[in-house]
N, C-alpha and C positions, 0 to 999 in steps of 0.2 A: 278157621280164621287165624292169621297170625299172629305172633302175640306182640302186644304192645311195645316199647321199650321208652324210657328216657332220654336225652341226650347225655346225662351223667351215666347213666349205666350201660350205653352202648360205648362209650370211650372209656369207661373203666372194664370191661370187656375187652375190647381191642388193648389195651394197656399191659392186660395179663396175659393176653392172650400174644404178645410182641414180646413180653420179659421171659417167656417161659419155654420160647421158640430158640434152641440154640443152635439153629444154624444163623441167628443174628445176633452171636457172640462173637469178639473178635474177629472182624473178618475184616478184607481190604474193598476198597471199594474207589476205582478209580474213575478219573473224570478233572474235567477246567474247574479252578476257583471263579464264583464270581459274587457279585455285590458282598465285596466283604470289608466288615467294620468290625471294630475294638471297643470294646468296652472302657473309657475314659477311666474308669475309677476302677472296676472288676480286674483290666488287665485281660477278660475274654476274650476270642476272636468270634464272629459269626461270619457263617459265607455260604454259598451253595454250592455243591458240587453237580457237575451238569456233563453229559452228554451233546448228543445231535439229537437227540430223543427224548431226554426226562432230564428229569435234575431232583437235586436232595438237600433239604436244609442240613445245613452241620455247625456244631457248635466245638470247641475247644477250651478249658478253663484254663486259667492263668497258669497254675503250676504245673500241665504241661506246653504250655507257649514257651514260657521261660527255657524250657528243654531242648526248643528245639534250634538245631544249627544256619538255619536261612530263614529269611523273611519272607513268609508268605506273600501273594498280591493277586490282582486281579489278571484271569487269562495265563496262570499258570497251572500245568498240568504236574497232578500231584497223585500218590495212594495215600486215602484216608483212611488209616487202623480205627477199630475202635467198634463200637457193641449198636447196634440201632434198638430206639426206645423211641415210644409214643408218651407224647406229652398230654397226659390226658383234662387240663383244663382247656387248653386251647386246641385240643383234635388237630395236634401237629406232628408227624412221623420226621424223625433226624435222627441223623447219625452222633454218636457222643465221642468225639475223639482223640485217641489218648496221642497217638505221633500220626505227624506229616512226613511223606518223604517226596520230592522231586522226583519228575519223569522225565527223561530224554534229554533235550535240550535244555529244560528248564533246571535237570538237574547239576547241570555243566556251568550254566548261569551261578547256579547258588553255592556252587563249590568256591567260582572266580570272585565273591562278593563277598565270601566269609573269609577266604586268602586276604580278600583287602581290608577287609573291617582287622585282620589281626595283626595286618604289618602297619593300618595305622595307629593300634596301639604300641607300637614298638617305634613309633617315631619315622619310618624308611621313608614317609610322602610330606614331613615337615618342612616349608619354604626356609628354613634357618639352616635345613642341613644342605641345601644346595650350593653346589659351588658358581665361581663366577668363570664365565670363559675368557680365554685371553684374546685383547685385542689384535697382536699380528704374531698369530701363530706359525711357524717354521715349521713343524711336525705334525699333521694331522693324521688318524689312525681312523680306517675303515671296517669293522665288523661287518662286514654282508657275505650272499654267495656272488663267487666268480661268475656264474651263470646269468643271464639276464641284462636288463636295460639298465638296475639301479647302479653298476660299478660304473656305466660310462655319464650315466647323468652327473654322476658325482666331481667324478674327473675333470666332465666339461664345464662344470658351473667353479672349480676352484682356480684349474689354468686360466678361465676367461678373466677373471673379480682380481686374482694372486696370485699370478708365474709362481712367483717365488717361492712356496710351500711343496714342502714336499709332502708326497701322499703315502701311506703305507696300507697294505691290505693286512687285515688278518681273517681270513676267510672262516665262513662255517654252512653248514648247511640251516636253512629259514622255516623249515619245517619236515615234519617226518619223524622217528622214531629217535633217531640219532642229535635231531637236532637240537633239544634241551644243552645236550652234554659238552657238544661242538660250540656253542655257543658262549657258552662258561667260560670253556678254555679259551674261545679268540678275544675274550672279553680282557681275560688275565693276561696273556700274551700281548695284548696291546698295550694293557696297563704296564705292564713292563718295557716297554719299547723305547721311551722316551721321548711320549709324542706329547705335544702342549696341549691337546683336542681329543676326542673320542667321538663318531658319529656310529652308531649302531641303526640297521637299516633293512628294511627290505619291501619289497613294491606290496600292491594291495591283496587282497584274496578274501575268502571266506572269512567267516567268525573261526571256523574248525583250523582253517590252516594259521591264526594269529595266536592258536591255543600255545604258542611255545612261549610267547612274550607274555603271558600272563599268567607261569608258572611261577611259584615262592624261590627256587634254585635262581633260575634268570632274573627274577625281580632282583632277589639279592646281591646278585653280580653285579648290576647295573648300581647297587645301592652303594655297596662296600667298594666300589672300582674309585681309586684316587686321584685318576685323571678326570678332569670335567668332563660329562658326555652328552652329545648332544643323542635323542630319540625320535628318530622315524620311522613308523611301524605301519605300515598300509597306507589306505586313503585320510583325505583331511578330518572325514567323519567315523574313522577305529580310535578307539583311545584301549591302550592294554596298560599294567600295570609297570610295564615295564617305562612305559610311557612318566608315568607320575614318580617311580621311580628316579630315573634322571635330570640332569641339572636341569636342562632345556628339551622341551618337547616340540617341534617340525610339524607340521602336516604332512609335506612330503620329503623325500633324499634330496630332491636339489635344492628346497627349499634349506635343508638342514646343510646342505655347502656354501648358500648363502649366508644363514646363519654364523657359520665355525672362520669364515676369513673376513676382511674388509676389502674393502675396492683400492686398485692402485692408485684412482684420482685424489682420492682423498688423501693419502699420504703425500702426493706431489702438493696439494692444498696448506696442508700444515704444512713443508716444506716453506711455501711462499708466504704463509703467515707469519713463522716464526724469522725470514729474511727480513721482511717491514717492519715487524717487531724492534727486531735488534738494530736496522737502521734509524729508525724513529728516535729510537733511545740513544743511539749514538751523539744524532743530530742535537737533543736535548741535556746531555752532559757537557758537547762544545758547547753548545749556546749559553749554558750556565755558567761554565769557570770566563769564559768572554765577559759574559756582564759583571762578574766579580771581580775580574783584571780591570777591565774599566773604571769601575768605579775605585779600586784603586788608586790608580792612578792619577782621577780627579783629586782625590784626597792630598795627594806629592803635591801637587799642582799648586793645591788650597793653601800649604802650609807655607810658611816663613822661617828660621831660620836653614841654613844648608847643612847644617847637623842632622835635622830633623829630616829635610828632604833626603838625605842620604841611609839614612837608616828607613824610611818608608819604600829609597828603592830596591836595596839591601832583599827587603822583607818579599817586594812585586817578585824578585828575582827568585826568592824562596817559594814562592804561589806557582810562579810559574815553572820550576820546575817539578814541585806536587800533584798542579797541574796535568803537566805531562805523562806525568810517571800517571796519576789516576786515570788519566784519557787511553793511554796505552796499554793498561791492565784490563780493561774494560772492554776496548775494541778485541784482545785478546781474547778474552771471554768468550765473545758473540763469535768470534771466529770460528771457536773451537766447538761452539755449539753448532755453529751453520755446517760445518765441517763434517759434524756427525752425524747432521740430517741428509747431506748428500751423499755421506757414505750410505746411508739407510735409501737410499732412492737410487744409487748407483747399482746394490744388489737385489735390486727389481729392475734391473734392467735384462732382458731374454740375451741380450748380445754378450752380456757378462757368464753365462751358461757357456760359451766356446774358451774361456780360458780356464776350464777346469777339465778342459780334454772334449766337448762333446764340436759334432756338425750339424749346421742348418742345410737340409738336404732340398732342393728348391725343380722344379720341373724348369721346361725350355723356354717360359714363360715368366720366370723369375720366382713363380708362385710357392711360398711351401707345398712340396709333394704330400699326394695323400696314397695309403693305402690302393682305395681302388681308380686312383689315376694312373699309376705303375705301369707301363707297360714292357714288356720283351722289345731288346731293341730300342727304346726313348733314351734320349740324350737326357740326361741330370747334373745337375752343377751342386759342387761339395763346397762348403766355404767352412775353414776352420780360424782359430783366431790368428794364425800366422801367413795362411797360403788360402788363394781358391782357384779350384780346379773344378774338368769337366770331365764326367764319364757316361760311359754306354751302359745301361740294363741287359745284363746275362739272363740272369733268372729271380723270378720273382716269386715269394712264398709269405705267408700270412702264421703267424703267430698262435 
């Protein structure tokens, strides 16, 4: 017959029978966290470590959590170190473990998360350290690669919004081995250019190919760079570090060329405001010295002897010529201001672009020529700021 046991003596059994077993010393034991909770006051972890097949209670104490460099969570895949022991009041088998480490992805994850946790204690994602951007930027500078859709989206969204802006590239490659180092340097190079803006960019992709914008080197560029920059890094739903880094974050390139210019209507806008402005106020400085002169004048009117009237017109004569001289100062003023706003609206003019040497090259149609309208043999009209002429297409070549 078999023999009897306890439930206390078969788990203290199993208990010795688990501590004395050293191949359940130190060993690794890998698998997904799940249901896992903290000890409120202990500072503990509990969680399960699991397969497709089984799973394992595991516990961690506070003073190796403290130790370790990422935050656990649920559905990340980890190696659990540590000794496995049977709990022998409650007949529960768990792992006891001294460090966690990150598997695969997860551990790429928790590299990018403790990079951020240390640049924000260093201040680099503080809203005080951001700068402001200019509102009509002359110089905007392009970080991206030459290759791809993002160089022309950008192009077309600043000619469309702001002829007037010139665009600079400073190119690098968006991903790949090289591409950390490349990107430093067009960072610097453009901060040197003497551009009012900064837009760093490049179209969507992977998590694996964003990995360049969420490196501490590129963060830091983006941090330390003394031009305002705006940040476009994939789709609207990637956020990298490079991202938080920068003054202003984009969802996408064109959006961020919207961002870095303003629209030409609105400066023809202020234009016309500030014209009404200063006419309004013209009209209400005459109207004032008028009623001042007037009543004046009632006063000469009012009075009695012609000493007296002669001296009050003495005085109208003095008004009136303070008058003038104030009226005249003042329409100057507004002149010189109106003056500088159509200077400012005259060089956003495209037609202004031909007297610094360049041509508007036009099909037989009138149309600006494009690229692939070109043909061998089509008739094109050249118009420069002095002459316009007409010529035949020899040969045609693409850039």
């Amino acid at each position: 017959m078999a023999s009897t046991l306890t439930v206390s003596q078969l788990n203290r059994y199993l208990a010795s029978s688990v501590k004395q077993d050293i191949k359940l010393k130190n060993i690794a034991v890998k698998g997904e966290i799940s249901n896992l909770k903290a000890g409120y006051r202990s500072g503990h972890i509990y969680f399960t470590v699991k397969d497709s097949e089984a799973s394992l209670r595991a516990v961690m104490f506070c003073s190796n959590v403290e130790r370790l460099k990422f935050m656990p969570r649920d559905g990340m895949e980890i190696l659990a170190l540590g000794s496995v022991e049977y709990y022998e009041r409650d007949g529960n088998l768990q792992i006891i473990c001294t460090d966690l480490a990150p598997v695969g992805e997860g551990a790429v994850r928790a590299a990018v998360e403790e990079t951020k946790r240390r640049l924000e204690k260093m201040g680099v994602f503080k809203e005080e350290n951001k700068k402001k951007l200019p509102e009509s930027p002359r110089r905007i500078g392009v970080i991206t690669s030459m290759s791809g859709a993002v160089k022309h989206d950008i192009l077309n969204v600043i000619k469309r919004r702001f002829p007037a802006a010139n665009v600079v590239f400073s190119p690098a490659s968006v991903q790949g081995a090289q591409a950390e180092e490349e990107i430093c340097r067009a960072i610097s190079n453009a901060d040197k250019a003497g551009c009012d803006v900064l837009i760093l960019a490049r179209g969507g992709g992977s998590s694996e190919d964003l990995m360049t914008f969420n490196s501490e080197k590129v963060t830091m560029a983006v941090f330390n760079c003394k031009t305002p920059m705006i940040s476009a890094v994939g789709h609207e739903t990637d956020t990298t570090l490079s991202d938080y880094a920068a003054d202003m974050r984009a969802p996408t390139p064109s959006a961020a060329a919207e961002l870095a210019v303003p629209q030409t209507e609105g400066i023809s806008r202020t234009v016309m405001t500030y014209e009404r402005a200063i006419s309004n106020a013209f009209g209400r400085v005459i109207a004032e010295y008028e009623r001042y002169a007037d009543m004046q004048i009632d006063r000469l009117y009012a009075a009695t002897p012609m000493t007296i009237v002669s001296g009050y017109e003495e005085r109208v004569s003095e008004y009136r010529v303070r008058m003038k001289r104030a009226a005249a100062a003042y329409v100057k003023r507004g002149e010189q201001k109106l003056s500088l706003e159509y200077s400012r609206l005259d060089a956003l003019d495209p037609l202004a672009v031909l007297g610094r040497g360049y041509a508007i090259v036009t099909d037989s149609e009138g149309k600006t020529i494009k690229p692939e309208t070109a043909q061998v043999g089509g008739t094109i009209g050249v118009k420069t700021k002095d002459m316009e002429m007409s010529a035949r297409i020899l040969t045609v070549s693409a850039d």
